[in-house]
GUPABA-516148 format. One record per residue (C-alpha): x negated, y negated, z. Coordinates in steps of 0.5 Angstrom, whole numbers, plus 500, padded with zeros to 3 digits. Layout:
N
XYZ ...
! end
This chain:
765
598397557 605398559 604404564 598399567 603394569 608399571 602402576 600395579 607392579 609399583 603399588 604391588 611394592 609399596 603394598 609389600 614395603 607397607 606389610 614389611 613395616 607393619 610386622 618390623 613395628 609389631 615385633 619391636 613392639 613386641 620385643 618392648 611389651 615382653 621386656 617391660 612384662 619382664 622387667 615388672 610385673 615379672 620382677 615384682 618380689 624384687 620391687 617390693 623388697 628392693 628397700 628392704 634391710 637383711 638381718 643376718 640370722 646367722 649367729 642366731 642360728 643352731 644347726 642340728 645335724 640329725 633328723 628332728 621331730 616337729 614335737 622335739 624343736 623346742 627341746 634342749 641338747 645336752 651338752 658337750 655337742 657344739 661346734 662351730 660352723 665355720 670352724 674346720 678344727 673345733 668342727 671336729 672337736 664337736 664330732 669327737 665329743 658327739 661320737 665317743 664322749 657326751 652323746 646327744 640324747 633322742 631328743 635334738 633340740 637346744 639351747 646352746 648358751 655359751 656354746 654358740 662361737 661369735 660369729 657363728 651358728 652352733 653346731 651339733 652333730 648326732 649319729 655320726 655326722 662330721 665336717 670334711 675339710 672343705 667345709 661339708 657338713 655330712 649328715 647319715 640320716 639325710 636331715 638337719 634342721 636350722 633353729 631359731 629361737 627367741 626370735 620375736 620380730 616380723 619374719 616375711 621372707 628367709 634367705 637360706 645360703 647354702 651349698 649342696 655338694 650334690 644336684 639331688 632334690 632337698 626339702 626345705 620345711 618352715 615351722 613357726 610359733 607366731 601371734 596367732 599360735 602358741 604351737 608350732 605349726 607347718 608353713 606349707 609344704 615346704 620348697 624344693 632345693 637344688 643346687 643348680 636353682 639358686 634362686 630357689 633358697 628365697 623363701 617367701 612366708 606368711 606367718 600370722 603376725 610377729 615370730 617368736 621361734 622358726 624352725 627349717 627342717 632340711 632333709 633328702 627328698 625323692 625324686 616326686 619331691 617327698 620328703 625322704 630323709 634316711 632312704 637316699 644316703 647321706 644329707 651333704 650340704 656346706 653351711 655359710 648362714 641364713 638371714 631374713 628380710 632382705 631383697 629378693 635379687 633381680 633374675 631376669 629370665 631370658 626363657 621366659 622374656 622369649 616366651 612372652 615375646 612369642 605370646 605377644 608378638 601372636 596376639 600382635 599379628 592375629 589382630 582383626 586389622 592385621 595384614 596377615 588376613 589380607 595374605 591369600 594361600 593362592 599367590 598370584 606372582 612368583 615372588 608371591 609363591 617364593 614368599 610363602 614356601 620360604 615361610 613353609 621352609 621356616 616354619 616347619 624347620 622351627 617345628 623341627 627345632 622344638 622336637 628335637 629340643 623336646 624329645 632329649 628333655 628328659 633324660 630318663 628316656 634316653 635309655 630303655 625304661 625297663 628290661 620289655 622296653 629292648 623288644 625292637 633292638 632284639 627283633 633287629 638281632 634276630 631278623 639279622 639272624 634270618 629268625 622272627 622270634 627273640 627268644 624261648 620261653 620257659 620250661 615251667 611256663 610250657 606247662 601252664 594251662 593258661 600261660 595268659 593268666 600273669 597273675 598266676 604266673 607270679 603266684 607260682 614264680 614262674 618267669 616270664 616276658 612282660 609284654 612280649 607276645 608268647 606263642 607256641 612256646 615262642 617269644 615274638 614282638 607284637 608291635 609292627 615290623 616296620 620300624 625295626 626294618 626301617 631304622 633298627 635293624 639298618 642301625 644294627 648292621 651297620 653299627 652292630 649297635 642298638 639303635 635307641 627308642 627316643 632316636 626313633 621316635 624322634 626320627 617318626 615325629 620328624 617325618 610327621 612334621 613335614 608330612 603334616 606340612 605338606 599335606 595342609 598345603 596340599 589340603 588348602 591348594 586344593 580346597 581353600 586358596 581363597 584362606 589367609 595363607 597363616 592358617 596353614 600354619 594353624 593347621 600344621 600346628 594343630 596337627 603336630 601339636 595335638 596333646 596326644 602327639 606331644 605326650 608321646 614326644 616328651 616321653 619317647 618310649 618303645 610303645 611310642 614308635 609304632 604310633 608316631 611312625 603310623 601318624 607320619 605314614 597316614 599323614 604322608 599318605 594323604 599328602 601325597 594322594 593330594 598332591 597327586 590330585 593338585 597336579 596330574 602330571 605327575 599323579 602316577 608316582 605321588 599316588 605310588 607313594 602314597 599308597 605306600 606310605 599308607 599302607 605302611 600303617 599296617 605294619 606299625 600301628 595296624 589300627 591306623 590302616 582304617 584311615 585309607 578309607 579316606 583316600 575313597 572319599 578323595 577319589 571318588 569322583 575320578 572312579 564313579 563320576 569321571 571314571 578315569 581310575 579302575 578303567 583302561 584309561 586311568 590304568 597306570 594311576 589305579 595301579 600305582 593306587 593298587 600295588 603298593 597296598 597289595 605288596 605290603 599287605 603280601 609281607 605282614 601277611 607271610 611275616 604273621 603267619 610264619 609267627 602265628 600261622 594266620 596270615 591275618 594275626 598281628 599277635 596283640 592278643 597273645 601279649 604276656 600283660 596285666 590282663 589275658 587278652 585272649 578271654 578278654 571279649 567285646 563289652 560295652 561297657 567298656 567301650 562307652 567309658 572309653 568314648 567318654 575318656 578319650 573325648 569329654 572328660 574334662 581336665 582335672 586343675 589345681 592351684 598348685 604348681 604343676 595345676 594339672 593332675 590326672 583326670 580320674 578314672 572311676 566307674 561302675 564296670 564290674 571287671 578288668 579296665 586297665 587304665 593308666 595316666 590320663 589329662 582330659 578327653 580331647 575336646 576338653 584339651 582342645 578348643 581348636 576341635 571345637 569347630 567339628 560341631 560346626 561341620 554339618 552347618 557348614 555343609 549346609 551353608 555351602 561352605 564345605 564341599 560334600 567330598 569334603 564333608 564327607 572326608 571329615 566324616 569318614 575320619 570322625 568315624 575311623 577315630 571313633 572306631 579305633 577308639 571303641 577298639 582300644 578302649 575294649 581290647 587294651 584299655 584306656 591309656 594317653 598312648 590310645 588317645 593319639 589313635 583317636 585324635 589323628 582323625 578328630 584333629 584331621 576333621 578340626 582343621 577342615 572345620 578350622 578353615 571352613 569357619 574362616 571361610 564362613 565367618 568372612 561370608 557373614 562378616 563375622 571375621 572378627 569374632 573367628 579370629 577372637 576365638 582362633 587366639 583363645 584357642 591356641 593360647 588354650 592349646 599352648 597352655 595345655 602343652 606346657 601343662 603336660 609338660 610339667 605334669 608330674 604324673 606317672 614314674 617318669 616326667 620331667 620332675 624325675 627325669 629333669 629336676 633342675 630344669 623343672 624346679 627352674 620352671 616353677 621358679 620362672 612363674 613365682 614372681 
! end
């Protein structure tokens, strides 16, 4: 017998040295596969032009310090404006002459003669502008534009060498008269320069044939990109030449080499022969058990790495977006105050018959709180209370501060991550031991990183805290209901809290609370099969399942009705928004558009960097639909959902137990019902659709683990996993395309211009 134990504990160990050889081979493998990507593919502009001769343009060149027209780059300027670029004294000379002796004319454009100083560009300063002593060329109007003239030769790429004094976003346009047009023409739409992306000054272009004259239009540009010269303050730039031709340099990237060693190194583990699908979730020694939670520790420790690093991404959202945006900073002063409501309404705004009617409001100049709900000459905050209660007003107390919105988020999303964690473990414990152990991770990953979730992540806002607070309570509501049932020993306090974290929901984001219905499908069997709860048997656990609900539901009750007198009114209706929310009915119209959107409408691509743009919303409703940005209905973002349409083959194949389908069912429905609420009360907006995607992504990952189990019964296990890698490369690819996405006021190319012009630069190779 001890000889037998030996023999299994020694192939037990070689069985591990083997799989600990396996990943080090694919890592390294890995590690030379992204490097090699890296250093060619990646590297490509620079093994193209590596040979290639630079020609110094820079004495060739007329600078134009003032805004000039396409129709005017051809024409002369008069003379007595030149200067020298690199010559601080005669710089000035010029500006002298430009401003109080022979002034431009309207037109800009010259050619300058024996003004141009050897071994430098020509300088002609109009309207004002002026060279300072360290070499900056000041330009009022925010344009200046680089002249070459009489260049005829082969122009393919534009070294522009320049210094912006300011981190501000700069349009650089090319215009070029060639073999194939006589009149000058525009070379696209120009780039994006920013002093803190250097790289973006190589400009690689596309004439037709030799270039005869090229012209780069430089000029101050909005925070979109669009060209602005005039309307954000002076252009101030310092000027140490342009050539063409020569090499691109090499920039190897170390984000991007990270990236694809991620990708690959997936690809590498998820192989069909892989021994990462010979790992059971169900461990059979203790070493086995540790493993596993050291690789739950990891990996959600990593998920709370990327969450922090993307909630503070853009900047912009580290502070309130507008003046409504304080509502739960003011709630926590006032209920420190012993009050519930943030304010009195305006005396004109008390004798208004419809005060709903914003509209109206503006039309008669009477003032009002955007988005706040007015009630009974009141102002009070309709998002949920629990926030401000958790973290808000214990902030304010102890600081006398305001707690910021993105913290909070950021705070919920946390709380979220490990709720996810904990409840796919209990999920697989319970129902899917048999499962490799790395669909855990899919599962959790899933759930994190639905498209919805993420939105609200990298734009954390105040609209956006109830949600995510209300995803981390369901989430760990469920978690714990599972736990309990996984161990009975200590069922009385995991279902305590469970229903109190579930019935938290409520006072977040209420919709949410119609995910406890699943904690009836989960405990159905124990109350109408085994009848160990709702008996004198199982009293203490059906009180720990009963209370929690009860005394929370006793608070947001008493709190609504000391603010609206019905202890059953949130107080969404009574919101000062867009649209009058008390008369705006039940429309099916309505309803259907927002099925469609929150579930099917596809993604709306483009060649152009950022690819994705906002889906469409157009219909024939005859009345009010507010929208808002959208990127694509779920499904349409998410090939990890598609495996609910296998959920009834499933079932019938055996694969699904029926408390399990019928827990996928009852999700699908309270997503869906949620979803029909939000489109008709409020409208369709990216914010609702992580109402709806909560329980969708719920029932994916039962149907992304009942797959794996099915494909293995039909020996088909190697298509599952073909499919598995498409979809979270699918997955991964729609995230980062809403990251970049510029839609909407704030995004990463407003709030974030360098690290958004450094991703574009990452994938022009």
């Amino acid at each position: 017998m001890g000889y037998l134990y030996g023999r299994q504990e020694k192939n037990q160990k070689a069985g591990r040295g083997k799989m600990r050889s396996e990943w080090i081979k694919k890592a390294a493998a890995a590690l030379l596969a992204a490097l090699l990507l890296e250093l060619i593919p990646c590297q490509f502009s620079f093994w193209t032009t590596v040979t290639k001769k630079t020609e110094d343009l820079t004495a060739r060149t007329e600078i134009l310090a003032g805004y000039t027209a396409i129709e005017e780059l051809d024409q002369d300027v008069a003379s007595g404006a030149a200067a020298t670029a690199d010559s601080g004294e005669e710089a000035a000379n010029g500006a002298a002459a430009a401003d109080g002796g022979e002034k431009v004319a309207d037109s800009a454009a010259a050619t300058p003669g024996d003004q141009t100083t050897e071994g430098g560009s020509a300088l002609y300063l109009f309207d004002g502008s002026y060279l300072d002593d360290a070499g900056y060329l000041h330009v009022p109007d925010g344009s200046l534009t680089l002249r070459v003239k009489n260049y005829k030769g082969s122009l393919q790429r534009i070294f522009l060498n320049l210094d912006f004094l300011y981190d501000q976003p700069v349009l650089a346009e090319v215009f070029a008269r060639d073999e194939g047009n006589s009149y000058l023409y525009s070379l696209g739409d120009g780039r994006i320069l920013l002093q803190s992306v250097p790289e973006n000054r190589y400009l690689k272009v596309y004439p037709y044939g030799q270039v005869s004259d090229f012209y780069i239009r430089i000029q101050t540009a909005d925070a979109s990109g669009n060209a602005a010269a005039g309307s954000y303050g002076e252009l101030v730039v310092k000027y140490h030449g342009l050539s063409a031709n020569g090499t691109i340099p090499f920039h190897f990237r170390a984000g991007r080499f990270v990236v694809l060693w991620a990708a690959v190194f997936g690809m590498l583990l998820l192989k069909k022969d892989s021994r990462l699908h010979q790992i059971s979730f169900d461990a059979q020694d203790a070493r086995g058990r540790q493993k596993r939670f050291v690789v739950v520790l990891g990996f959600t420790a990593i998920l709370l790495a990327g969450a922090f690093f993307f909630v503070r991404i853009n900047p912009a959202c580290r502070q309130n977006l507008a003046v409504h945006h304080a509502q739960y900073q003011e709630l926590a002063e006032a209920l420190s105050e012993g009050k519930v409501s943030v304010g009195d309404a305006e005396e004109a705004l008390l004798a208004m018959k419809n005060p709903y009617d914003t509209i109206a409001l503006q039309a008669a100049g009477i003032g009002y709180r955007a988005d706040y709900a007015y009630h009974n000459g009141k102002y009070y905050v309709y998002f949920g209370i629990v926030p401000v209660l958790l973290l808000y007003l214990p902030y304010y107390l102890l600081t006398g501060g305001a707690l910021q919105n993105y913290v909070a988020v950021f705070v919920f999303f946390a709380g979220f991550i490990i709720a996810a964690a904990g409840f796919v473990y209990e999920l697989m414990k319970r129902y899917f031991k048999e499962q490799p152990f790395y669909l855990w991770a899919v599962g959790t990953g899933m759930l994190v990183g639905s498209y919805s979730m993420f939105y609200l992540l990298i734009r954390p806002d105040l609209y956006h805290v109830p949600i995510v607070a209300s995803a981390m309570f369901a989430t760990g509501g469920l978690w714990l209901y599972l736990a309990g049932l996984n161990r009975p020993k200590k069922a009385v306090g995991l279902y305590a809290f469970g229903s109190f974290c579930m019935a938290l929901t409520a006072g977040c984001r209420p919709q949410f609370i119609l995910f406890a219905a699943l904690a009836v499908v989960l405990f159905w069997e124990r109350v109408f099969v085994k009848r160990e709860l709702f008996s004198k048997k199982g009293w203490r656990q059906t009180a720990a399942l009963v209370v929690p609900y009860v005394l929370i539901a006793a608070g947001l009750m008493a709190y609504n009705a000391l603010r609206f007198g019905s202890p059953f009114d949130f107080g969404a209706s009574y919101s000062m928004t867009s649209n009058d929310m008390t008369h705006r009915g039940t429309n099916l119209e309505r309803i259907l558009y927002g099925i469609w959107y929150f579930l099917f409408e596809p993604m709306q691509l483009e060649g152009k960097f950022p690819y994705l743009q906002s889906a469409s919303i157009a219909t024939d409703y005859l009345g009010k639909l507010v929208t808002e940005s959208w990127f694509g209905g779920i499904f349409a973002c998410s090939m990890l959902t598609w495996g609910i349409f296998l959920l009834g083959r499933l079932k019938k194949n055996g694969v699904l137990s029926k408390e399990l389908a019928w827990f996928c069912c009852v999700s699908l429905a309270a997503a869906l019902v949620i979803g029909c609420v939000d489109a008709n009360g409020a409208g369709i907006l990216i914010r609702y659709g992580c109402d709806v995607s909560f329980g969708i992504f719920l029932a994916a990952i039962v149907a992304v683990l009942g797959a794996a189990k099915a494909a293995r019964q039909k020996k088909v296990y190697g298509l599952y996993v073909a499919w598995l890698k498409a979809a979270i490369f699918f997955q991964a690819a729609v995230l980062f395309l809403i990251l970049v996405n510029k839609d909407g006021s704030i995004n990463l190319q407003t709030g974030n211009p360098a690290l958004y012009e450094t991703i574009r630069a990452a994938l022009r190779f």
